[in-house]
Structures are given as structure tokens and as C-alpha cells.
N, CA and C of each residue as an Amber inpcrd file, in Angstrom:
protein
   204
   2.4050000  11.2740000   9.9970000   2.1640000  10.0650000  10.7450000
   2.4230000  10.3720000  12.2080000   1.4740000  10.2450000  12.7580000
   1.3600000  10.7710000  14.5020000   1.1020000   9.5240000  15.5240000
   2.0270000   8.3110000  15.5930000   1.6260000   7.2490000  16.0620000
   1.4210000   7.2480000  18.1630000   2.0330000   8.5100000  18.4460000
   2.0110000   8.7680000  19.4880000   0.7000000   9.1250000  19.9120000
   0.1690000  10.2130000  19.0930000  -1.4320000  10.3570000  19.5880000
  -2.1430000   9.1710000  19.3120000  -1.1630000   7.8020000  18.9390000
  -2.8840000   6.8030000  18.1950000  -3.0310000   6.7500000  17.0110000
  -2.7080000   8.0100000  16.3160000  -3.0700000   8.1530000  15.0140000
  -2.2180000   7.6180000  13.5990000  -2.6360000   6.6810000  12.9550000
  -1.6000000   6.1220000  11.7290000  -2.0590000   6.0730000  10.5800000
  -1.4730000   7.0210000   9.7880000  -1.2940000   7.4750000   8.5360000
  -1.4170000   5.9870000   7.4450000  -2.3630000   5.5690000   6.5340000
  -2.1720000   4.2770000   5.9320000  -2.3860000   5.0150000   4.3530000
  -2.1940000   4.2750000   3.5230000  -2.4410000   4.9750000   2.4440000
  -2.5650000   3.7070000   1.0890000  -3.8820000   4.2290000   0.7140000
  -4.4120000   2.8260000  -0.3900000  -4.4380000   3.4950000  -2.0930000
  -3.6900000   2.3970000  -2.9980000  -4.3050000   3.1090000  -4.0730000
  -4.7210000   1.8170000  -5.1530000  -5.0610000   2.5180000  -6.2080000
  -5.2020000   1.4810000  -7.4260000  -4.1270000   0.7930000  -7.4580000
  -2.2790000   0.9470000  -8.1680000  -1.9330000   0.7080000  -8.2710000
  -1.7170000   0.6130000 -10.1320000  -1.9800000   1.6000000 -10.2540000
  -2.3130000   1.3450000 -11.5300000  -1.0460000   1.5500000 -12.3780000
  -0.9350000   0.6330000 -13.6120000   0.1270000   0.1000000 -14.3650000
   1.2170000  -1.0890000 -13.8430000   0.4530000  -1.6140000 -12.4980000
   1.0900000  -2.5790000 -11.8560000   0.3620000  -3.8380000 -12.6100000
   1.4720000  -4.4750000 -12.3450000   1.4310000  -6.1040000 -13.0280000
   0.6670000  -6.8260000 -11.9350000   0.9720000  -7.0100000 -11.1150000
   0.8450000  -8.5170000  -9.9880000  -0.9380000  -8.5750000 -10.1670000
  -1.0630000  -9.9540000 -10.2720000  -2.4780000 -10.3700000  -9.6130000
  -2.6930000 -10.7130000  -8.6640000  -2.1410000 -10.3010000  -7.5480000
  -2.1980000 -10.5290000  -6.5500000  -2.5080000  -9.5870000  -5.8120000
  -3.8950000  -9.4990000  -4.9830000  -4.4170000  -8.3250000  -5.0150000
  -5.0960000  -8.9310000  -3.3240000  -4.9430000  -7.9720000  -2.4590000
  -4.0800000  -6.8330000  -2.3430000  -2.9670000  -6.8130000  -2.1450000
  -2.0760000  -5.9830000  -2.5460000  -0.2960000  -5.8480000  -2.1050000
  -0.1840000  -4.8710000  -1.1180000   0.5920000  -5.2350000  -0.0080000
   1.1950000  -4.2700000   1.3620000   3.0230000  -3.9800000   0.3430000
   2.9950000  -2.5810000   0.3220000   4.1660000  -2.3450000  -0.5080000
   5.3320000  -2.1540000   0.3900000   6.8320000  -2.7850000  -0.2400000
   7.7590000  -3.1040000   0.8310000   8.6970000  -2.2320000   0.1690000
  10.0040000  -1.7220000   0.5910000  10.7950000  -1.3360000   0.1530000
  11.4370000  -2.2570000  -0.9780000  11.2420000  -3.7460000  -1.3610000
  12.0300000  -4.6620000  -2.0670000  10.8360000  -4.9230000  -2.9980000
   9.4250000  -3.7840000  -3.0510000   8.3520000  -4.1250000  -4.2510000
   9.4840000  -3.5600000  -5.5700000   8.7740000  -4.1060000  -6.4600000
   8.9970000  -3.9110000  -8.0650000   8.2330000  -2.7570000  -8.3840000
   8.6940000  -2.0110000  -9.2540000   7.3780000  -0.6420000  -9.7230000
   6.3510000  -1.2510000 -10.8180000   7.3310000  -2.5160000 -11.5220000
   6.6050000  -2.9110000 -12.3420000   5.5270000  -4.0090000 -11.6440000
   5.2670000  -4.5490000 -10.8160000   4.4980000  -5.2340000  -9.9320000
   3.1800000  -4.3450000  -9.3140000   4.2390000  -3.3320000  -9.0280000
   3.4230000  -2.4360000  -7.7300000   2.6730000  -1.3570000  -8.3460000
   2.8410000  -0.8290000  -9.4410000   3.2720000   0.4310000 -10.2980000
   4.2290000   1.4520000  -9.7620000   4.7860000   2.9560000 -10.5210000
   5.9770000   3.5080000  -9.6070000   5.4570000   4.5540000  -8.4650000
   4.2370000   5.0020000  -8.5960000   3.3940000   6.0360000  -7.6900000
   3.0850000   5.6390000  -6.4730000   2.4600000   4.8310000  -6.3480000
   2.6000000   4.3150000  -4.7690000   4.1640000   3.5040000  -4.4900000
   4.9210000   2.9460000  -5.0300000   6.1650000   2.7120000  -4.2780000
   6.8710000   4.0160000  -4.2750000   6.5700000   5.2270000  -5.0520000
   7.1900000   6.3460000  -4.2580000   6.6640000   7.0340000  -3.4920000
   5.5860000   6.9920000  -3.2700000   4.7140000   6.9940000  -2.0610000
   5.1720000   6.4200000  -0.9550000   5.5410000   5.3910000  -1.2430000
   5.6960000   4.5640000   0.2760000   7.3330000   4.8320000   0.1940000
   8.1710000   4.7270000  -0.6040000   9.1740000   5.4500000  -0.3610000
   9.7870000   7.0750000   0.6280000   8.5550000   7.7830000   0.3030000
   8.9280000   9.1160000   0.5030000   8.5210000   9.2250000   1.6690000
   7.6290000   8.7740000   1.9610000   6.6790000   8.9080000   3.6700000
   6.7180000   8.2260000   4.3170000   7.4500000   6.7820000   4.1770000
   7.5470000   5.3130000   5.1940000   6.0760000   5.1590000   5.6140000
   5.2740000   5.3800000   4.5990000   4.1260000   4.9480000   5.5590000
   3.3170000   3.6520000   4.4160000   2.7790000   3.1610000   5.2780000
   1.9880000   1.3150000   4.6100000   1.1230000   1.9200000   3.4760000
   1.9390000   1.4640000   2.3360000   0.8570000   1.5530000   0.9840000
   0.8060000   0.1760000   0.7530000  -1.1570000   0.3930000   0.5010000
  -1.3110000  -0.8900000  -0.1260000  -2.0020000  -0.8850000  -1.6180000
  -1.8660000  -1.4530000  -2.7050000  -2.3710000  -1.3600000  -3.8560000
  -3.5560000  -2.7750000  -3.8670000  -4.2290000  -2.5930000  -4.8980000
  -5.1240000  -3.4130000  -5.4300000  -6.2440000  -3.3010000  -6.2900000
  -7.1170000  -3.9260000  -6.8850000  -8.3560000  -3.5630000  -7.8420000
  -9.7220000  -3.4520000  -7.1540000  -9.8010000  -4.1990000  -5.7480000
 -10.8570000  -4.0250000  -5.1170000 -10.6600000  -2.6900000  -3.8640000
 -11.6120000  -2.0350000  -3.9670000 -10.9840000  -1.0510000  -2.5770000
 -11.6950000  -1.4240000  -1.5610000 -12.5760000  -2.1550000  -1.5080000
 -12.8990000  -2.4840000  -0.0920000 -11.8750000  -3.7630000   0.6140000
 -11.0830000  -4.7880000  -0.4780000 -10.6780000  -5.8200000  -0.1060000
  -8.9880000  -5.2420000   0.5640000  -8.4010000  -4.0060000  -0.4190000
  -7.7590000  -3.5170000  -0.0330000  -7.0070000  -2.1620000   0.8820000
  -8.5550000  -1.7970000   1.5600000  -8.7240000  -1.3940000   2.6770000
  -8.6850000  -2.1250000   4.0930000  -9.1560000  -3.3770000   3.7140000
  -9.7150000  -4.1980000   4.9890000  -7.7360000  -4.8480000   5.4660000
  -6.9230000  -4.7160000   4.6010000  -5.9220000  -5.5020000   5.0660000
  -4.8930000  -4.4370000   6.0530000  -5.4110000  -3.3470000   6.4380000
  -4.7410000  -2.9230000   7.3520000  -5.4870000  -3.0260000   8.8680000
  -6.9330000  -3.8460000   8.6830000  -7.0780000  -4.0050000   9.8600000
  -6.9660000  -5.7290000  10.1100000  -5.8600000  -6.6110000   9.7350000
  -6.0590000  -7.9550000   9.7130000  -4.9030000  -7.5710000  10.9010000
  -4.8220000  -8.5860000  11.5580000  -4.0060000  -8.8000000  13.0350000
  -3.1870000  -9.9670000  12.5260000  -2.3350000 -10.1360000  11.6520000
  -1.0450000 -11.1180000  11.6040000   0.0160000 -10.5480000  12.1850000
């Protein structure tokens, strides 16, 4: 993750064996594995960088460019 050049590392997956219907999820340090599944929260564990899970990949691509 090189935020100095500009550049930011994001990282999307299925999420697969995750529960939530709630789709897409931005994964927090206080996600569930069983929500989230355990691969991307150790993902986002190990690298501090924004994992987001979901079933659509275009819907859960698009939420790292929303401006909240």
C-alpha cells in the first residue's frame, strides 16, 4: 500500500462461507468470520488494507469509489 505516490491497495472478494445478506460488506476489524467468512478478514487483518466482500462484483467494486 503506497498511499504517498496516490496509489491504494483495495482488495475485493466473494466472501465465501460468509453469512450476511448484506451485500456489499467494507470489512472492519470488529467483522465476524462467520458474517464475513475467515479469508478476507485475515486478509484485512494481515495487510490493514479495505476488504470488501459480496455476491455481486461489480456492486462490490463500486463501493470503494462512493464519497461518504
Amino acid at each position: 500500500m503506497s498511499s504517498k505516490r496516490g496509489i491504494f491497495t483495495r482488495i475485493v472478494s466473494r466472501g465465501y462461507k460468509g453469512l450476511s445478506n448484506n451485500n456489499p460488506i467494507l470489512i472492519n476489524s470488529s467483522s465476524s468470520p462467520s458474517d464475513v467468512g475467515d479469508e478476507p478478514l485475515i486478509i484485512h487483518k494481515n495487510t490493514n488494507c479495505p476488504v470488501v466482500i459480496g455476491s455481486n462484483r461489480v456492486k462490490r467494486s463500486k463501493i470503494f469509489n462512493r464519497k461518504d
